[in-house]
C-alpha positions, -999 to +999 in steps of 0.1 A: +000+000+000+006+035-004+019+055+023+028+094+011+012+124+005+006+137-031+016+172-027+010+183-066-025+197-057-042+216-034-075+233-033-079+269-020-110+281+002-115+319+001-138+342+018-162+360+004-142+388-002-105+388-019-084+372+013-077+338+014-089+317+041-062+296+059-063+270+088-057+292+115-052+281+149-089+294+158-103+276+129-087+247+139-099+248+175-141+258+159-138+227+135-128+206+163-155+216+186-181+217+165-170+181+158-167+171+195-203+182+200-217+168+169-203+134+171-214+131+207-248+128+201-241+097+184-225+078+212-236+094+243-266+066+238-243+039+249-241+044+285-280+053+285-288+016+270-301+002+302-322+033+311-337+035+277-346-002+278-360+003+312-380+035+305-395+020+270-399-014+283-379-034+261-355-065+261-318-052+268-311-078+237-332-053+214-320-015+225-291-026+210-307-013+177-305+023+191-269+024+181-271+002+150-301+026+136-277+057+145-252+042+124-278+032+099-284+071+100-243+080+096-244+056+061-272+071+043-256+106+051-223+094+042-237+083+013-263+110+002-248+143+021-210+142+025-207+143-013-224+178-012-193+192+005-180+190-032-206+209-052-220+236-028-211+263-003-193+241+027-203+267+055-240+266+040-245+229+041-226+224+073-254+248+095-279+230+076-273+201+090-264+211+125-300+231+127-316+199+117-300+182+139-315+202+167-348+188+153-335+150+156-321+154+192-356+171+200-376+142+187-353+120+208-357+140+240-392+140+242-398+100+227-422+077+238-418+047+227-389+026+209-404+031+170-403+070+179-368+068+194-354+045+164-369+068+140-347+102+158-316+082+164-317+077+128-322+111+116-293+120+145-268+094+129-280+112+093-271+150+103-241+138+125-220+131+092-212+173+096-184+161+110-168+144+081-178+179+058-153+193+089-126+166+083-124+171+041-128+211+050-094+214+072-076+191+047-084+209+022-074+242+038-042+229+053-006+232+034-002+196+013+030+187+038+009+198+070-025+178+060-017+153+080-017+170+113-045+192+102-069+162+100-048+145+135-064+179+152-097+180+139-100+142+145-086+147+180-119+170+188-140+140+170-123+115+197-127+138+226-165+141+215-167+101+214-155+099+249-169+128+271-201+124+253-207+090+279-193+106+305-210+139+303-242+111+293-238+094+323-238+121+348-267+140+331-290+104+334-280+102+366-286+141+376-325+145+350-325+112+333-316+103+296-339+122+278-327+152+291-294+147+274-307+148+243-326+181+250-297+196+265-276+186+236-302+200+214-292+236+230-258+235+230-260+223+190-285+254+184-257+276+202-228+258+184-252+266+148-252+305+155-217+304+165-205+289+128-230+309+112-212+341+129-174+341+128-168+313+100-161+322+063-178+311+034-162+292+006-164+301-028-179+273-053-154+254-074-150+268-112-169+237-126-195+221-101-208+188-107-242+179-106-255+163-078-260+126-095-226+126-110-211+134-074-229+103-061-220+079-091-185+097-084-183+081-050-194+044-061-167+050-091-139+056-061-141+017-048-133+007-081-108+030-093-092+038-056-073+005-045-059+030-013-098+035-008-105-002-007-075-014+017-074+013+045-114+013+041-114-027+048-093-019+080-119+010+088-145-018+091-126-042+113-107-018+135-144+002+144-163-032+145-138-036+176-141-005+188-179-005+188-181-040+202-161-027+235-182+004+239-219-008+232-216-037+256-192-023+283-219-004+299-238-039+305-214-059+327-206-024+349-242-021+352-246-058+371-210-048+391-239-017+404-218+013+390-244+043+383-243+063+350-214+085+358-191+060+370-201+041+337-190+070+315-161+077+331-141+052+319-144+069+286-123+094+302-095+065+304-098+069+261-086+102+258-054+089+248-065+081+219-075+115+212-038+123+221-027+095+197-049+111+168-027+141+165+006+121+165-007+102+140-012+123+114+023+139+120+034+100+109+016+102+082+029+135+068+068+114+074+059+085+057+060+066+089+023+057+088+021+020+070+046+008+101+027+030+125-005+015+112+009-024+122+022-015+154-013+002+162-033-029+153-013-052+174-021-030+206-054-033+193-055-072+192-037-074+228-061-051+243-084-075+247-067-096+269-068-070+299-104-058+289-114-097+296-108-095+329-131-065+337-156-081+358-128-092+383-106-059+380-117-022+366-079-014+367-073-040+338-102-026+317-084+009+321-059-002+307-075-021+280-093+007+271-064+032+267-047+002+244-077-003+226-083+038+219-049+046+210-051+018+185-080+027+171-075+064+165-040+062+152-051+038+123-085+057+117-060+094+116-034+075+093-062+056+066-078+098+063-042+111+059-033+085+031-068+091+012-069+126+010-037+131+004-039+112-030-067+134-046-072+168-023-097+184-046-123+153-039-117+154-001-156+150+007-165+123-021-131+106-009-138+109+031-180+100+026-169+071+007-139+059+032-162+066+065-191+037+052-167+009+061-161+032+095-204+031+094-206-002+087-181-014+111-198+000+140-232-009+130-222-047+126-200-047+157-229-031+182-255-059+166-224-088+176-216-079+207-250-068+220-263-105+209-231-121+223-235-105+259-272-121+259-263-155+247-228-160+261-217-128+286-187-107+282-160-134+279-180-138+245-176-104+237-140-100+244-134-128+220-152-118+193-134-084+197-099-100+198-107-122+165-115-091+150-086-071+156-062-097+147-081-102+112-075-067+106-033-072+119-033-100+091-047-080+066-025-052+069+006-076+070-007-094+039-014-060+024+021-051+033+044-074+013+022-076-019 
């Protein structure tokens, strides 16, 4: 596989008037957060599982489809709205979806029974892509040797959503219940919309748009013509099947040890390493060190299981299995975006929608698994599963590696 960055091209965002707009350091730092708070409504439902279940009255085997329908959601916008970032005004399309996203995380709030719920996790999992129109953005705007470390920081704010959304989750069940935060989130996405809308700068549209159908077809043409696409998209799926297996189910075997919401979501706080890890990573990426950094990252990832078995008898082992487990993760998912874009720049959006479906389908898949496993079998089942997973993924990127 491919491992460098094509610096030959680069795409230029403007304002509206004659400056050009760069990645500045307060860009950077509005991209990230408006990531963090976006991507958080997609997982803060994790830790809430056994509240929901409770408060609807359904089997725990069942509210399991909460996350798979938010990731159902993520697809069809990866699919049908990241494209757009391509054809029309980025700052436009971006509050778009953030004020309908308000809407979603409304519907959720206020819920009364699983159909309605399903039906507003999916439309939250749909608007939530914003975050990928974020990603291809500050790629796009970054210097071709510094795009790397431009996608590590807006990824880090993505990772720092993933894991303060259950803790922050957590403490709010525990303090209102779940369905308040979803209306609270609803809020601070309103706030973060008007905030956007105020100090960032639109882009200018491209010389040549392409219609909307040919932007689609445009992303079903890149697994064909993009072998980089295919590969680091393969590893997308197995690494997040893992990721999403820990996550959805970990809240289940705390729950029987009696920890309440917010000591639940506080071992997501033990993650933010891998938020840490998603910066360096793209700094690898922009050396060429990524392909070696991506096989040593997917053998923590296969290891971390072993401590993460033995959380029922010791919380100190799942720590550190889920420090392992996050740095993995996040280093791979930071190097696969670096690699991607840096091949063909100008279609960052096409390029990231099309990459983040195996991320979407990973999690999906991996929250069904494990959420079935844990009924059937308990959490040794789980950690299995998750440890087969990752080392599938460690043997595809060492096959990958001497062909």
């Amino acid at each position: 596989m491919r491992d460098k960055a094509d610096n030959n091209s680069v795409v230029e965002i403007q304002a509206p008037v004659t400056s050009a707009t760069v990645l500045t350091p307060g860009i950077t730092f509005l991209f990230s957060f408006t990531c963090a708070l976006a991507v958080a409504n997609v997982y803060s439902a994790q830790p809430l599982l056994e509240s929901m279940a409770t408060s609807l009255k359904v089997e725990p085997a069942i509210i399991g489809s909460v996350v798979t329908l938010t990731q159902t959601g993520y697809l069809a916008g990866l699919l049908f709205l990241v494209p757009l970032g391509d054809r029309i005004n980025r700052k436009t399309l971006v509050i778009m979806l953030l004020l309908l996203s308000v809407l979603a995380l409304v519907m959720a709030g206020l819920s009364k029974n699983l159909p309605i719920l399903l039906g507003a996790m999916l439309l939250i999992g749909l608007m939530a892509v914003v975050v990928q129109l974020m990603v291809a953005w500050a790629a796009i705007l970054a210097a071709p040797d510094r795009r790397g470390m431009a996608v590590g920081n807006v990824t880090s704010g993505i990772v720092l959503g993933i894991l303060l959304a259950r803790f922050i989750s957590g403490t709010l069940a525990d303090l209102a219940g779940w369905r308040a935060v979803y209306l609270i989130a609803a809020c601070l996405m309103l706030l973060i919309a008007l905030l956007f809308m105020k100090v960032m700068p639109a882009s200018l549209p491209q010389a040549k748009t392409p219609s909307y159908l040919s932007l689609l077809l445009a992303v079903f043409r890149l697994y064909i013509t993009e072998p980089q696409l295919r590969t680091r998209g393969v590893l997308t799926l197995l690494i997040f099947a893992a990721f999403s297996m820990l996550w959805t189910t970990m809240v289940m075997p705390l729950t029987a040890m009696s920890l309440s919401h917010t000591q639940t979501g506080m071992f997501g706080l033990a993650g933010i390493a891998g938020a840490l890890a998603a910066s360096k990573a793209g700094l690898w990426a922009d050396k060429g060190n990524g392909q070696r950094a991506t096989g040593l990252a997917l053998i923590v990832l296969t290891l971390s299981w072993l401590p993460i078995a033995y959380t029922e008898t010791s919380l100190l082992w799942l720590i550190i299995g889920i420090i392992m487990l996050d740095f993995a993760v996040q280093t791979v998912h930071v190097i696969n975006q670096s690699v991607i874009i840096a091949d063909r720049p100008a279609e960052a959006s096409r390029l990231v929608g099309a990459y983040m479906c195996f991320y979407c389908v990973g999690s999906a898949s991996g929250a069904l698994a494990a959420t079935q496993l844990y009924a059937l079998w308990g959490w040794q089942s789980v950690c299995i599963a998750g440890a087969l997973v990752s080392a599938c993924a460690f043997i595809l990127w060492a096959g990958l590696s001497r062909s």
